[in-house]
N, C-alpha and C positions, 0 to 999 in steps of 0.2 A: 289810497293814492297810487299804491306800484300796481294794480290792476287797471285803475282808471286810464293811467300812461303805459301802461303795459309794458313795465320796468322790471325785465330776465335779471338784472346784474345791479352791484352794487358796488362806487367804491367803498374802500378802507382806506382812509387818509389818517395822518397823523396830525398833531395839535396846529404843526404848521403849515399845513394844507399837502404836504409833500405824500406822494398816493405809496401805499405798502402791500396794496391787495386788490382783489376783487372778490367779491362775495356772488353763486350763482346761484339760480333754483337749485338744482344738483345739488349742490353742494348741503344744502338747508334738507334734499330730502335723502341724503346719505349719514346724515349724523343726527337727524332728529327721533323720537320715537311713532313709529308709524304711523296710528292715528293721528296724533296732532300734526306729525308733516304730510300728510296726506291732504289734510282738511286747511294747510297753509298756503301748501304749493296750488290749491284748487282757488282757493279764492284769490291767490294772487296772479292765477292764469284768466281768472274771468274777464 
């Protein structure tokens, strides 16, 4: 689906909608282990 819309960023909301973050590619391919953020960040750039 975030490839289909071509969706870079995510928020982070709390239970009551009220937002506390944003989650970015980056972010997913700085703290992931390389392989699998490689092959995550790729499919979710297609």
């Amino acid at each position: 689906i975030m490839a289909k819309h071509q969706v870079r960023r995510l928020a982070v909301v709390e239970e009551d909608g009220k937002l506390v973050g944003v989650v970015a590619q980056a972010d997913v391919a700085r703290e992931g282990d390389d392989k699998k953020t490689g092959k995550l960040v790729e499919e979710i750039s297609e």
